[in-house]
C-alpha positions in Angstrom: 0.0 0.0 0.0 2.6 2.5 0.8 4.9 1.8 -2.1 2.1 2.4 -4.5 1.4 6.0 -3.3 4.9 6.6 -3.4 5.4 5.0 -7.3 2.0 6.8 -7.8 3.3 10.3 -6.1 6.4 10.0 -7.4 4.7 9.1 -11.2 2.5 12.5 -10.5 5.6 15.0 -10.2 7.3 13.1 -13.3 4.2 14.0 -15.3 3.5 17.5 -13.6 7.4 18.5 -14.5 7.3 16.5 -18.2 3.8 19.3 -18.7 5.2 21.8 -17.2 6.8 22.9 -20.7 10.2 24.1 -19.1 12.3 21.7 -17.2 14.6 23.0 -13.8 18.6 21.4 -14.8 20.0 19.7 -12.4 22.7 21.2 -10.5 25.6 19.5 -11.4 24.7 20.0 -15.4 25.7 23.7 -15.4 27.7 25.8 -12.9 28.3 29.6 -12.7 32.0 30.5 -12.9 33.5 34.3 -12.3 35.9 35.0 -15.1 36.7 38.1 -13.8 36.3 41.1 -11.7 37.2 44.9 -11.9 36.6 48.0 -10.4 34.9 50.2 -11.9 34.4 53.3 -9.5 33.5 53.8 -5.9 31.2 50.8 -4.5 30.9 49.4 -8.5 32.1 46.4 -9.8 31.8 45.1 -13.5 32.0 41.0 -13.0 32.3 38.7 -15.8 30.4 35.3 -15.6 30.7 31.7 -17.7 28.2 29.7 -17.8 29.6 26.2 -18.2 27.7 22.5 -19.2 29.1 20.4 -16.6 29.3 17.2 -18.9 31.2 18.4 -21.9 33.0 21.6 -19.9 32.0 24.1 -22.7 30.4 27.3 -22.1 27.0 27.9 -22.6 26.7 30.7 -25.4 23.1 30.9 -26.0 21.5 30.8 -22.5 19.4 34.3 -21.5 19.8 35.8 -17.9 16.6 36.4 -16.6 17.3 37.3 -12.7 20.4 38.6 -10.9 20.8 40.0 -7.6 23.6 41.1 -5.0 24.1 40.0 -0.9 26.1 39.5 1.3 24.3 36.8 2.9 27.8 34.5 2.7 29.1 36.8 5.1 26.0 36.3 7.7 24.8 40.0 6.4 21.8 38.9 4.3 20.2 42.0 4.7 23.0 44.1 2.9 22.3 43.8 -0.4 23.1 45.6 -3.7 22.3 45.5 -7.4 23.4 44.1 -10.5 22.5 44.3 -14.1 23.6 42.5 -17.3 25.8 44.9 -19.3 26.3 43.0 -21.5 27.3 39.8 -23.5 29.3 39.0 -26.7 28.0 35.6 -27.6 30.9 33.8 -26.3 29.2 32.6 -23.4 30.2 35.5 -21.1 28.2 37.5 -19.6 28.9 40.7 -17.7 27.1 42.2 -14.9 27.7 46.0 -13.4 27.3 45.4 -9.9 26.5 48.1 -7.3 27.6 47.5 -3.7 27.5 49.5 -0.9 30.6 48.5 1.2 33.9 46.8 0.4 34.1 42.4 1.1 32.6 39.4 0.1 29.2 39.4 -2.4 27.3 36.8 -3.6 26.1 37.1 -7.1 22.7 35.2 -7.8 21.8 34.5 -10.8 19.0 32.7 -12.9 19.1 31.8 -16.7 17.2 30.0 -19.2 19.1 27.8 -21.0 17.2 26.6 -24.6 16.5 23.0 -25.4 18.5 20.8 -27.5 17.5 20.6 -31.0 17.4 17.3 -33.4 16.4 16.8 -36.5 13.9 14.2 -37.0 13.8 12.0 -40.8 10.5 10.5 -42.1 11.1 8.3 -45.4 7.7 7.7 -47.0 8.7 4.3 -49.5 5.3 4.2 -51.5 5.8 8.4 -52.2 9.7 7.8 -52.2 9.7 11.1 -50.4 11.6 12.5 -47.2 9.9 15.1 -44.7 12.5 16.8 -42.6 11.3 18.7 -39.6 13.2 20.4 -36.3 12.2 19.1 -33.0 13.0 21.7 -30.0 13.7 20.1 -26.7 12.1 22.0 -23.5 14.9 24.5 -22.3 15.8 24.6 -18.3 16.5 26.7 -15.8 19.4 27.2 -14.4 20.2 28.6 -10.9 23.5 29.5 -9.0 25.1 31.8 -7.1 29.4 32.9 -7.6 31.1 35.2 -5.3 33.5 38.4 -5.7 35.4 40.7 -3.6 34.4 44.4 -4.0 36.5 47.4 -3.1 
């Protein structure tokens, strides 16, 4: 009785993620890296992010940024926060934030992107028409969260 509520549960949040239409990647397919950091003025930093798939180590050049945000909750001062926005990105796969902070010392940059599905190319031969249809099928993209750190002056 018990294991078939949790095969049927569990069955239920397969097919509620599989309708869902956008799948959440699991954390160790794609990681956040800081390329680089520099100051640009007083309490203003300009950081420079990869986006890296995990499995093949290659940088994700196509994913879009859709959140970012600034704490210093690493530090245990959660309620100091500051800003960041996407400056901009060169189709490399790096992205590069102007963040504003309010003091010097650790920040933790947040960040959420949408990286698109994979896309395959699916081959129908018809015999009796002695025809081919070729069409594009567009996997579900995912959403990727993580955080990277940086020292601000």
């Amino acid at each position: 009785m018990l294991l078939s509520r949790i095969v049927s549960g569990g069955v239920a949040v397969v097919l509620t993620a599989a309708l869902s239409g956008v799948a959440i990647a699991a954390p160790q397919d794609y990681r956040f890296e800081v390329v680089q950091v520099q100051p640009a003025g007083p309490g203003v930093s300009d950081v420079s992010v990869r986006l890296v798939n995990v499995p093949d180590g290659k940088p994700v050049m196509s994913a879009v940024v859709s959140e970012s945000a600034v704490d210093m909750a690493l530090s245990g001062m959660k309620e100091m926060k500051g800003s960041a926005t996407l400056a901009d990105t060169d189709g490399s796969g790096i992205y590069r934030f102007r963040t504003r902070t309010n003091m010097a010392g650790n920040w933790a940059l947040h960040l959420t992107a949408t990286v698109p599905g994979e896309s395959r190319t699916e081959r129908t031969y018809i015999p009796t028409a002695k025809v081919t249809y070729t069409r594009t099928i567009r996997g579900e993209p995912e959403i990727v969260r993580g955080t990277v750190t940086f020292g601000a002056r």
